[in-house]
N, CA and C atoms as an extended XYZ file, in Angstrom:
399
Properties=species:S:1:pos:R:3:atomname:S:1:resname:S:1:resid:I:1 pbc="F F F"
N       -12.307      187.309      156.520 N   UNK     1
C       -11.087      186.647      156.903 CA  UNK     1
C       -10.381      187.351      158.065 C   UNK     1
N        -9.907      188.760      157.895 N   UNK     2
C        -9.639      189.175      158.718 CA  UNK     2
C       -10.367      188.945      160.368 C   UNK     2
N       -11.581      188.802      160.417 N   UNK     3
C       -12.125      188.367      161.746 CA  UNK     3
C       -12.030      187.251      162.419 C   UNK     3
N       -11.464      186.242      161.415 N   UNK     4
C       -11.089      184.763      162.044 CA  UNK     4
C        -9.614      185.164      162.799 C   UNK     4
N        -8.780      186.241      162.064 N   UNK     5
C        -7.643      186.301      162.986 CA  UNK     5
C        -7.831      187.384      164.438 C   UNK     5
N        -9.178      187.594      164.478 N   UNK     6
C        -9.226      188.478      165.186 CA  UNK     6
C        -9.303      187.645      166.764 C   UNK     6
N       -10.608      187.052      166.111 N   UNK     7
C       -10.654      185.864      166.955 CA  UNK     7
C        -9.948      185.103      167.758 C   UNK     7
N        -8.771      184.103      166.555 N   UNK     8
C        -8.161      183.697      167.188 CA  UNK     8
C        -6.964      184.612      168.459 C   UNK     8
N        -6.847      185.878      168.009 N   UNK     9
C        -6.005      186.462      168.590 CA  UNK     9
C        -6.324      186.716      170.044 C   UNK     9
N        -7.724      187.283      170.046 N   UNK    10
C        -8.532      187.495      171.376 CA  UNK    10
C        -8.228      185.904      172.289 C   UNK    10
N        -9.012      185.123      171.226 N   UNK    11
C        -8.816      183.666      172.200 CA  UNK    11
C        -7.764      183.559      172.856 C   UNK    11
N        -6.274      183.907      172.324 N   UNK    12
C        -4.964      183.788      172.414 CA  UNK    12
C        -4.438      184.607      173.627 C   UNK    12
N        -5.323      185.731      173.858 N   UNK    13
C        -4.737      186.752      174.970 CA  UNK    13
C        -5.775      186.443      176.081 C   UNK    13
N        -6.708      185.951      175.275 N   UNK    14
C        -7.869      185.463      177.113 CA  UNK    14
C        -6.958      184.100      177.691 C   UNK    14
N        -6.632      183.341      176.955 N   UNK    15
C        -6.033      182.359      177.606 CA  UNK    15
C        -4.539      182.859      178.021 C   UNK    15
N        -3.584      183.801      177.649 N   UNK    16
C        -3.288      184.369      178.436 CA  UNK    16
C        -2.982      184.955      179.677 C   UNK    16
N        -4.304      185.766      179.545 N   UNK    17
C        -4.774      186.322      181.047 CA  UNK    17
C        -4.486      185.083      181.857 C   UNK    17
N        -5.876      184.209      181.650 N   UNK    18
C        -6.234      183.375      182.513 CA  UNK    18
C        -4.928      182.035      183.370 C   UNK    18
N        -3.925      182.088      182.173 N   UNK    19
C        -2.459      181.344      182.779 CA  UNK    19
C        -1.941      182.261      183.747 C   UNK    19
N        -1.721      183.507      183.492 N   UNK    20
C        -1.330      184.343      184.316 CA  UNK    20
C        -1.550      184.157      185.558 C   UNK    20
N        -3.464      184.340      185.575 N   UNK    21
C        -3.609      184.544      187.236 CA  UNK    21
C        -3.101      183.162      188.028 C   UNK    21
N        -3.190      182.046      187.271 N   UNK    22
C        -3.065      180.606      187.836 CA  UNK    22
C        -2.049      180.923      188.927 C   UNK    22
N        -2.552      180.296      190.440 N   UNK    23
C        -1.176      180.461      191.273 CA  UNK    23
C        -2.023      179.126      192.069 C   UNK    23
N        -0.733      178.831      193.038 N   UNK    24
C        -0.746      177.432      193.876 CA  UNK    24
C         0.155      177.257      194.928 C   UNK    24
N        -1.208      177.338      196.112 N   UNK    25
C         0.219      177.456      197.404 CA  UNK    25
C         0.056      176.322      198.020 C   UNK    25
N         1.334      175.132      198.136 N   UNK    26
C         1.287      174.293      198.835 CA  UNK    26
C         1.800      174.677      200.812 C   UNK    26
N         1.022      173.873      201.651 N   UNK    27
C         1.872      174.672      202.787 CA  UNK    27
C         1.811      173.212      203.899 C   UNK    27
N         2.926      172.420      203.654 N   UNK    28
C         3.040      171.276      204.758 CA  UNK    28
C         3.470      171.850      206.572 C   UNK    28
N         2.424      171.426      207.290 N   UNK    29
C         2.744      171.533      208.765 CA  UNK    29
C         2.397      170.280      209.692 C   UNK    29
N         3.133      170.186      210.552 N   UNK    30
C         3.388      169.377      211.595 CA  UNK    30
C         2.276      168.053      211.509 C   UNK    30
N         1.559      168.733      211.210 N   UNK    31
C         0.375      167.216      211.033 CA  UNK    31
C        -0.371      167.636      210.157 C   UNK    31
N        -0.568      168.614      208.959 N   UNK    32
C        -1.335      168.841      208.075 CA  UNK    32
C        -0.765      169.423      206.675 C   UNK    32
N        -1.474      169.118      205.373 N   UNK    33
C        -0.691      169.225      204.842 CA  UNK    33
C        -1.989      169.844      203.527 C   UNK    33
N        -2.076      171.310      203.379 N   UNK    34
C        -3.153      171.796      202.659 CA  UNK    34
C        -2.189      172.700      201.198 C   UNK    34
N        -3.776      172.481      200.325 N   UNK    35
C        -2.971      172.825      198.705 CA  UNK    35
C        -4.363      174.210      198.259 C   UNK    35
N        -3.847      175.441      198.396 N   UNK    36
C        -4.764      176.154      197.864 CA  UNK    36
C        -4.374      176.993      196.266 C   UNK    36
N        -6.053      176.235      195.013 N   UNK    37
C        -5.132      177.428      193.829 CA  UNK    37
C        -6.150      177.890      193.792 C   UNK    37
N        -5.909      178.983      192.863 N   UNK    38
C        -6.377      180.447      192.471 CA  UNK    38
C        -6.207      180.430      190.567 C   UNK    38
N        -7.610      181.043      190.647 N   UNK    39
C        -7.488      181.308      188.614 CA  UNK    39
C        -8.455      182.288      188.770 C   UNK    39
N        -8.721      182.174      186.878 N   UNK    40
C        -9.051      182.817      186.836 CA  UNK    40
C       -10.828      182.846      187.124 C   UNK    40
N       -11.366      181.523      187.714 N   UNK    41
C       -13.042      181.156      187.880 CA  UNK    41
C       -12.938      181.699      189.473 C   UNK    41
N       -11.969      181.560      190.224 N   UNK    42
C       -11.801      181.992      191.572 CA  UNK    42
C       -10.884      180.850      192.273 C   UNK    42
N       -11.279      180.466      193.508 N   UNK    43
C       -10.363      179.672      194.765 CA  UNK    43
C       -10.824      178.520      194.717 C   UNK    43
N       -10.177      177.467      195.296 N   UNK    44
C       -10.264      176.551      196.063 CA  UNK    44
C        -9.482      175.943      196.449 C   UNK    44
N        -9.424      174.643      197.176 N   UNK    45
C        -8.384      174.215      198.210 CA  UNK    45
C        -8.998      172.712      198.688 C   UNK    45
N        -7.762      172.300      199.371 N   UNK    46
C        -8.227      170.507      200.352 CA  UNK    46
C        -7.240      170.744      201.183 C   UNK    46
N        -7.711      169.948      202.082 N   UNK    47
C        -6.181      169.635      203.148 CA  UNK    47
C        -6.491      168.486      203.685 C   UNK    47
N        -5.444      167.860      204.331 N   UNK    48
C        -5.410      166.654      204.435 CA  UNK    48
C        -4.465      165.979      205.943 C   UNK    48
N        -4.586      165.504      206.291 N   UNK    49
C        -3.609      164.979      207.542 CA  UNK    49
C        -2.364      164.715      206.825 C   UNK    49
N        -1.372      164.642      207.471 N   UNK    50
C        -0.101      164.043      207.084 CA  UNK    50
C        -0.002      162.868      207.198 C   UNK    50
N        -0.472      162.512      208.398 N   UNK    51
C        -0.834      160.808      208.424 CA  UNK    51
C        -1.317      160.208      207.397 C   UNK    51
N        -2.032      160.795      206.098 N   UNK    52
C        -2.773      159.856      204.629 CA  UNK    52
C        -1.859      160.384      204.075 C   UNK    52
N        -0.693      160.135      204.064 N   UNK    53
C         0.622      160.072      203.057 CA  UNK    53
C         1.597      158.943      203.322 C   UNK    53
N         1.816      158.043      202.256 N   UNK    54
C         1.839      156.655      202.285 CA  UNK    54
C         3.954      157.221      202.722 C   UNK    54
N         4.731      158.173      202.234 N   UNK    55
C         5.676      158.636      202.856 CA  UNK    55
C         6.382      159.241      201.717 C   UNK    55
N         7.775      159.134      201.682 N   UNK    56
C         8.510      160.113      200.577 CA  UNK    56
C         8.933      158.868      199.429 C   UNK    56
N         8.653      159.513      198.236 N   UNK    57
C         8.863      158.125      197.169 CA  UNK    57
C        10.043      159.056      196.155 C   UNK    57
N        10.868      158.701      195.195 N   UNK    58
C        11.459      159.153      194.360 CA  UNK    58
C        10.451      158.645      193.459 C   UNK    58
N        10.333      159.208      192.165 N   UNK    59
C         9.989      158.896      190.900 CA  UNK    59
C        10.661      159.604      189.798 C   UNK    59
N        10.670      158.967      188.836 N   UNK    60
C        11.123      159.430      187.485 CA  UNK    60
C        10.152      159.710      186.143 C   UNK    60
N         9.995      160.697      185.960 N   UNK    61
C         8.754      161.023      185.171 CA  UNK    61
C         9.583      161.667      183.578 C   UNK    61
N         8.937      161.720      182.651 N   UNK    62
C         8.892      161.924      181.712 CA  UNK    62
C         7.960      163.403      181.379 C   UNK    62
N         9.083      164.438      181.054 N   UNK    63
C         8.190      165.580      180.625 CA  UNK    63
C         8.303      165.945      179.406 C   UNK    63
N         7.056      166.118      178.866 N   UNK    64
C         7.223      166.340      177.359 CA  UNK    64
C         6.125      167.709      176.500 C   UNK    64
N         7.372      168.541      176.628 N   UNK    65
C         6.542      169.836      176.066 CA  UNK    65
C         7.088      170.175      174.806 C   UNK    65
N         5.908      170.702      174.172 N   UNK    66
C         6.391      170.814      172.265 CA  UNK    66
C         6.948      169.093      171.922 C   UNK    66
N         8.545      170.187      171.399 N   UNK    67
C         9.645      168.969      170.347 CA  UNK    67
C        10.337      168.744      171.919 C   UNK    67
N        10.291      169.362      173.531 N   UNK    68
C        11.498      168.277      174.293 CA  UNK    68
C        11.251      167.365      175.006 C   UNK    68
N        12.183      166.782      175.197 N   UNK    69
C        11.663      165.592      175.845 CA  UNK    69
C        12.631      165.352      177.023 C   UNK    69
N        12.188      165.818      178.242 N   UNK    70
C        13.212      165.532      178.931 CA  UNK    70
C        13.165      164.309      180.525 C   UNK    70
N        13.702      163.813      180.992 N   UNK    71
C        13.585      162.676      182.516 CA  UNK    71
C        13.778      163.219      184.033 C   UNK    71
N        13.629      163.632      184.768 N   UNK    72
C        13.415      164.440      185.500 CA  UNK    72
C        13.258      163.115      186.945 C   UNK    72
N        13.691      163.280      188.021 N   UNK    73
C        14.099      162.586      189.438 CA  UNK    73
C        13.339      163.674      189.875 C   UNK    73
N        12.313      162.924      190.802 N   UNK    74
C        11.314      163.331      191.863 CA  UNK    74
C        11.376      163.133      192.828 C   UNK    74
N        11.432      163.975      193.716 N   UNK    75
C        11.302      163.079      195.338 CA  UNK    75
C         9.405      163.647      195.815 C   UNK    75
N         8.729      163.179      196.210 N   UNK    76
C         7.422      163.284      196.090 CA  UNK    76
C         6.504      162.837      197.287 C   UNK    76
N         6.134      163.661      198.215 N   UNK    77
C         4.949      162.729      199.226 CA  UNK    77
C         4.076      162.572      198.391 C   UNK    77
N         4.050      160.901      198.727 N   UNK    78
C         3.196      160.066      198.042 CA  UNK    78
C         1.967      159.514      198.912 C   UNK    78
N         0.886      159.798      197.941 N   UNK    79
C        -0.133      159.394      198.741 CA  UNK    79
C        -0.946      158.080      197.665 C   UNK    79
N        -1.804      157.991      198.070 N   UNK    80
C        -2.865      156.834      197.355 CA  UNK    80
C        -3.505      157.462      195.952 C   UNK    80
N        -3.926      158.356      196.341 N   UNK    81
C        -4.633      159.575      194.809 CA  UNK    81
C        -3.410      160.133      194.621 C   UNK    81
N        -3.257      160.110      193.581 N   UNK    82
C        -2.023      160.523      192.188 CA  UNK    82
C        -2.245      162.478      192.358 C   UNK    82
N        -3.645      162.904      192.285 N   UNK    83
C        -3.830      164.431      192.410 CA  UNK    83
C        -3.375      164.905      193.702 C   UNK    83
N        -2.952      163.774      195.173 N   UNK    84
C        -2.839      164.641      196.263 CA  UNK    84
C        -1.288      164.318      196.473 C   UNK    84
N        -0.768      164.073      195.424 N   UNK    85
C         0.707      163.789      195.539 CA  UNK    85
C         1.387      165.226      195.680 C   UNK    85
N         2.321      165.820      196.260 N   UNK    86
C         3.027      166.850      196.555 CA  UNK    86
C         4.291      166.745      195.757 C   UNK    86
N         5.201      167.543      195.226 N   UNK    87
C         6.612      167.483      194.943 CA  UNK    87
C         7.405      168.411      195.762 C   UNK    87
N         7.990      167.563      196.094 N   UNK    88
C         9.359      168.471      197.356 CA  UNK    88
C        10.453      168.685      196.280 C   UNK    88
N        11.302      168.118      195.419 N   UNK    89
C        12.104      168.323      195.038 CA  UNK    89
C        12.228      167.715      193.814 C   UNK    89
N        12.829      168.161      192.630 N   UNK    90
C        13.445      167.726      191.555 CA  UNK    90
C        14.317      168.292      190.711 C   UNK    90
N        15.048      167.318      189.604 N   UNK    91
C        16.254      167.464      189.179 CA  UNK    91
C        16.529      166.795      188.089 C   UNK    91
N        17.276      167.902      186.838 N   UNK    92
C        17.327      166.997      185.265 CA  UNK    92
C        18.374      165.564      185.937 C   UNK    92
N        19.192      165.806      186.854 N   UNK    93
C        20.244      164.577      186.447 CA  UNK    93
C        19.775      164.155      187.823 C   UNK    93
N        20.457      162.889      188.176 N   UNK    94
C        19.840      161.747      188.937 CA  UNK    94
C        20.234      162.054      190.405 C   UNK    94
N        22.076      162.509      190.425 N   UNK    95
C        22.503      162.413      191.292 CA  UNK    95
C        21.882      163.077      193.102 C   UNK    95
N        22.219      162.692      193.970 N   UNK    96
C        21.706      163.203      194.967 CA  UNK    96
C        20.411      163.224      195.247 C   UNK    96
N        19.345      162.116      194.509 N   UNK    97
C        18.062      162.197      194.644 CA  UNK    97
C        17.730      161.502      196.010 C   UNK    97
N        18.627      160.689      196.062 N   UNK    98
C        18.598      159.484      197.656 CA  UNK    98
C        19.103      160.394      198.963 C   UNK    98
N        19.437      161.414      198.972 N   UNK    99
C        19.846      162.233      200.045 CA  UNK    99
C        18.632      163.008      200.453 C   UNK    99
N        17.686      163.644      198.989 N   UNK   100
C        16.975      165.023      199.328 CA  UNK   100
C        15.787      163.680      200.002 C   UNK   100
N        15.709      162.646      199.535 N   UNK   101
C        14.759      161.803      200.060 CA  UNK   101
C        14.631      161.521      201.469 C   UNK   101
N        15.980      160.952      201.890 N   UNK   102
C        16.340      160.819      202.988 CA  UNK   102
C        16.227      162.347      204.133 C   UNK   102
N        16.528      163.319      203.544 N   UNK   103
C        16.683      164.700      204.530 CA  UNK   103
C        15.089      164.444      204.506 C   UNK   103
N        13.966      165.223      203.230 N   UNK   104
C        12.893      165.020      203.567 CA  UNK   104
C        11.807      164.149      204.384 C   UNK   104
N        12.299      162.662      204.584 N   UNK   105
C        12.131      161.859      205.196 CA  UNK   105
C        11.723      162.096      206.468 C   UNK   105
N        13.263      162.606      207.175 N   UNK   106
C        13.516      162.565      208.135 CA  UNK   106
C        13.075      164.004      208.759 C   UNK   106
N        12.941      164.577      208.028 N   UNK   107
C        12.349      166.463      208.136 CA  UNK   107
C        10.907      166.214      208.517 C   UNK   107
N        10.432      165.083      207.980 N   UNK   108
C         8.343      165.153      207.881 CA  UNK   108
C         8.319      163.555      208.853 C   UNK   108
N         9.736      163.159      209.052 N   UNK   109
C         9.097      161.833      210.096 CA  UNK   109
C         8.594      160.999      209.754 C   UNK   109
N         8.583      160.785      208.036 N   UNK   110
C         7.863      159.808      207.723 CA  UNK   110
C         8.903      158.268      206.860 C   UNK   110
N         8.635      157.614      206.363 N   UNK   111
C         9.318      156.438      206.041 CA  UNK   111
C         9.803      156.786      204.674 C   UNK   111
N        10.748      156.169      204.007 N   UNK   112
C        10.917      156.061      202.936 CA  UNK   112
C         9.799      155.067      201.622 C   UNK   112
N         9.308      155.553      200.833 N   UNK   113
C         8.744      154.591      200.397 CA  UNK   113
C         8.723      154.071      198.785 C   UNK   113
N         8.225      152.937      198.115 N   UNK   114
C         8.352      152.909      196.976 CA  UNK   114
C         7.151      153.296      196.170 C   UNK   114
N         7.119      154.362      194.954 N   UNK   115
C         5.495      154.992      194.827 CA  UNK   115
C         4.820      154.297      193.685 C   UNK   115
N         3.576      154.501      194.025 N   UNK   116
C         2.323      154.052      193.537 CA  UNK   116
C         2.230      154.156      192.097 C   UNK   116
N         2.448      153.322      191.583 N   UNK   117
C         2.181      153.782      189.720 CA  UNK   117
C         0.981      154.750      189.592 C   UNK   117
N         1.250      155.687      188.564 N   UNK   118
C        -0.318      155.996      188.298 CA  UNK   118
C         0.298      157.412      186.603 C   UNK   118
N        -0.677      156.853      185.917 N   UNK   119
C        -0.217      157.961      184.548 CA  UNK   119
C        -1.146      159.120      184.691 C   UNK   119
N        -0.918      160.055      183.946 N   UNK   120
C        -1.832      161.302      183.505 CA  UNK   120
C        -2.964      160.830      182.781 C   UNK   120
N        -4.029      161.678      183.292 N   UNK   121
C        -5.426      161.001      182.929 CA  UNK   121
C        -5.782      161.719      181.807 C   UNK   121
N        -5.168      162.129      180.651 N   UNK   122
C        -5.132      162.259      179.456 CA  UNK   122
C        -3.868      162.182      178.891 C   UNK   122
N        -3.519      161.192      177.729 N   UNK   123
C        -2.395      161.360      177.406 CA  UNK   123
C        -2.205      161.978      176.470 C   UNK   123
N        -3.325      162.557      176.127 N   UNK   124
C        -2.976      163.762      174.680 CA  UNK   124
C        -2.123      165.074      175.368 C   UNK   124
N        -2.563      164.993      176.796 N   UNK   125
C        -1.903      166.454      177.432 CA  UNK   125
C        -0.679      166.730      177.642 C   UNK   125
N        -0.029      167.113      176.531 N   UNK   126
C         1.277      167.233      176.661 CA  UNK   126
C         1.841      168.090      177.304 C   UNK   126
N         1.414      168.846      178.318 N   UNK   127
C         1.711      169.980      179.674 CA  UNK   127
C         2.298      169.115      180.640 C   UNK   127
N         1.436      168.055      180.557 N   UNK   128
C         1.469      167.177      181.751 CA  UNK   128
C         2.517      166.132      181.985 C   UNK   128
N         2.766      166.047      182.981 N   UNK   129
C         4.072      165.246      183.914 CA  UNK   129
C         3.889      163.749      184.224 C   UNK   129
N         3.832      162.805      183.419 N   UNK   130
C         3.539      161.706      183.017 CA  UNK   130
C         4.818      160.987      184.191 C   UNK   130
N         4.124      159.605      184.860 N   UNK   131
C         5.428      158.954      185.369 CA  UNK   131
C         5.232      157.643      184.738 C   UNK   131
N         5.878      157.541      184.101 N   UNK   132
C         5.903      155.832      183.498 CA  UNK   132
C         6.330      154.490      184.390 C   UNK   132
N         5.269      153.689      183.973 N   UNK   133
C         5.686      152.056      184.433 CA  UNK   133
C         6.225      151.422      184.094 C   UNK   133
């Protein structure tokens, strides 16, 4: 018995580690717009033109970790794939979401836009940042 808690304990501190190293650098420029992360298997990365970003969308997503449940205002370059979506800004309460949109907008030159439905491709994953339709 004692070795099942041993187990689980080890499991408990490798996954650990491995959250730890997790890092993610987004870095938008003038016409490009690249996402590099890091864990614990090693690197990788994409980049992409700025031009394949459909423009700045607000969304309202639903985050739900453990018992909370909370609604959360997005302002978001939005693209066509849901994974190459970026977040510029967000906020528990609503107010001022139409401004950071508008500054960002006008900061990246691009249009205002209305965004693309799309859910989390597991909905058991309750980590994950679900935007509802």
């Amino acid at each position: 018995m004692p070795a099942v808690f041993l187990l689980i304990g080890a499991s408990l501190f490798l996954f650990g580690i491995r959250a730890a190293l997790w890092r993610r650098r987004e870095t938008i420029g003038t016409d490009q717009v690249s996402v590099e992360e890091w864990d614990s298997t090693g690197g990788r990365g994409w980049s992409e033109p700025l031009s394949r970003y459909r423009g700045l969308a607000v969304v309202e997503v639903e985050r739900e970790r453990e018992s909370m449940l909370g609604r959360l205002k997005v302002v978001v370059l939005d693209h066509e794939q849901a994974d190459r979506r970026i977040v510029l800004w967000s906020q528990m309460m609503s107010r001022d979401v139409e401004r950071w949109q508008e500054g960002y907008a006008g900061w990246l030159d691009l249009p205002k836009v209305k965004a693309l439905p799309w859910k989390a491709p597991a909905a058991s994953d309750k980590a994950t940042v679900v935007q509802r339709t």
